[in-house]
C-alpha positions as CSV (number, residue, x, y, z in Angstrom):
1,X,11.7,-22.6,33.7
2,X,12.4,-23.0,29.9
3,X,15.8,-24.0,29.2
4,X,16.9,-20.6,27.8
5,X,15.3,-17.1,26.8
6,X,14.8,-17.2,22.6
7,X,11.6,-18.4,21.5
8,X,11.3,-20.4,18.4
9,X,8.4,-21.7,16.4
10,X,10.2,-25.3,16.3
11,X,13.1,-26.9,18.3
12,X,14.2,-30.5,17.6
13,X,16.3,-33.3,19.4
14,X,20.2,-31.9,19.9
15,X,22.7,-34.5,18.1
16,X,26.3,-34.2,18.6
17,X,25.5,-30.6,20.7
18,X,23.2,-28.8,18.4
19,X,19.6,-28.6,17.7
20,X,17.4,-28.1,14.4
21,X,14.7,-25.6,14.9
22,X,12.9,-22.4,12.8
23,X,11.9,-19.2,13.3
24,X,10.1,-16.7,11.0
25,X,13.2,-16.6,8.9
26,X,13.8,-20.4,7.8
27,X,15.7,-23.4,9.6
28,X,19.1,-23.4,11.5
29,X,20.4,-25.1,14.2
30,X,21.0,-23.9,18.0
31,X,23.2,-24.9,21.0
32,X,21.7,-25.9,24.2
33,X,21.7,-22.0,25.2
34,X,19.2,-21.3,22.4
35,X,22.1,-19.4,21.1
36,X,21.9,-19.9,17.0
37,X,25.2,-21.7,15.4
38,X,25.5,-19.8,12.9
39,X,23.1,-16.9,10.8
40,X,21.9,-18.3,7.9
41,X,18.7,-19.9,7.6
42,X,17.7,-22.7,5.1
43,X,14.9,-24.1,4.0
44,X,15.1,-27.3,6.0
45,X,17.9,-28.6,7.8
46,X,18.5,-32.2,9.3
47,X,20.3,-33.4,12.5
48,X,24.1,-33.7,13.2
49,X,26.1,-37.6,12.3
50,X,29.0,-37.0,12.2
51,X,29.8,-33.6,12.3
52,X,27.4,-33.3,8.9
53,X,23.7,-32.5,8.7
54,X,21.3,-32.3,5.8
55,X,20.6,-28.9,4.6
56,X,18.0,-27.2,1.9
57,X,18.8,-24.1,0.1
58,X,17.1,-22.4,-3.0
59,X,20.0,-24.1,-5.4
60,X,19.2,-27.6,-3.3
61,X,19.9,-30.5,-1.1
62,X,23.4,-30.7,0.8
63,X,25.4,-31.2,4.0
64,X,26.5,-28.5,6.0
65,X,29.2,-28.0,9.0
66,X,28.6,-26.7,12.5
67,X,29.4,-23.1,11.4
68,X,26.5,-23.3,9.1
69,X,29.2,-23.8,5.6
70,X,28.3,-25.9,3.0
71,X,30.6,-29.2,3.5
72,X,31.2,-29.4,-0.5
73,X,30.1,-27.4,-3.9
74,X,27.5,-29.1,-5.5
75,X,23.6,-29.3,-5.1
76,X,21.5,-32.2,-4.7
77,X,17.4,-33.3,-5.5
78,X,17.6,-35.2,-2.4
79,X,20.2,-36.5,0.1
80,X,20.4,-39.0,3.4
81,X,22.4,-38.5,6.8
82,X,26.2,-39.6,7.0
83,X,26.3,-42.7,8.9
84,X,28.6,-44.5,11.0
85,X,31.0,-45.2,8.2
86,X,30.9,-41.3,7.2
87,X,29.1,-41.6,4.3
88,X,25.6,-40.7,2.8
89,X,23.6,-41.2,-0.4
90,X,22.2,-38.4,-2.4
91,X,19.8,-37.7,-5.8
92,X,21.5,-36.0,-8.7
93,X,20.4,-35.6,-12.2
94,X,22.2,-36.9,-15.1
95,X,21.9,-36.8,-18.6
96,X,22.4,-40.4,-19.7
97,X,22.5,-41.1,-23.3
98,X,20.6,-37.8,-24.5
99,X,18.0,-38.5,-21.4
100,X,17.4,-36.9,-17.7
101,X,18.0,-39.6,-15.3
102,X,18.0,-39.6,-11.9
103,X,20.4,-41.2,-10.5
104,X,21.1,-42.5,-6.3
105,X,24.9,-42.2,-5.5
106,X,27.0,-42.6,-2.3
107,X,29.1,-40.1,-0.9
108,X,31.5,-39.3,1.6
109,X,32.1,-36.2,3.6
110,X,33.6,-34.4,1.3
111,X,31.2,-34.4,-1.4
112,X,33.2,-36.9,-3.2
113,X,31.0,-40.0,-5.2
114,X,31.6,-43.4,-3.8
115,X,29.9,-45.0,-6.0
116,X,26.0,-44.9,-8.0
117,X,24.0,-47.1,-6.1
């Protein structure tokens, strides 16, 4: 007997109570009812650590909450899972010095920089 009724086209691991999967519509994540945590679909979307999980939009790479809510403002090129110490790295460009750069920083949950690594 499946574990519930929905069918999707891809279910991953559950961290922290929810899993990633996708249906026609994009990428969200699910409880272990199959119910879906929220409506919005992404592009792509990462696992839970610490209450955070990657998330890809049209305007880029950031973390979302549980509720589906970006978890700050700005936009990524790239960006890494929150780790035990609650904080992640990211991609951003910069223009350094009248040139595109781009450059690796640290953040913490709430979007703020740590520091360019």
């Amino acid at each position: 007997r499946p574990a519930y009724d929905q069918r999707f086209m891809r279910v991953g691991l559950f961290f922290e109570g929810l899993a990633d999967a996708s249906d026609g519509y994009g990428q969200f994540h699910i409880s272990p009812s199959g119910a879906p945590a929220y409506e919005k679909r992404f592009k792509w979307v990462g696992h839970f650590c610490q209450s955070l999980a990657q998330a890809q939009d049209d305007t880029g790479y950031f973390h979302i909450k549980p509720d589906g809510t970006p978890a700050y403002e700005w936009r990524g090129l790239r960006n890494g899972p929150f780790n035990q110490q609650s904080l992640a790295w990211a991609e951003i460009r910069e223009i350094i010095e009248g040139k595109k750069r781009i450059t690796r920083i640290l953040i913490d949950n709430q979007g703020e920089i740590i520091s360019k690594i």
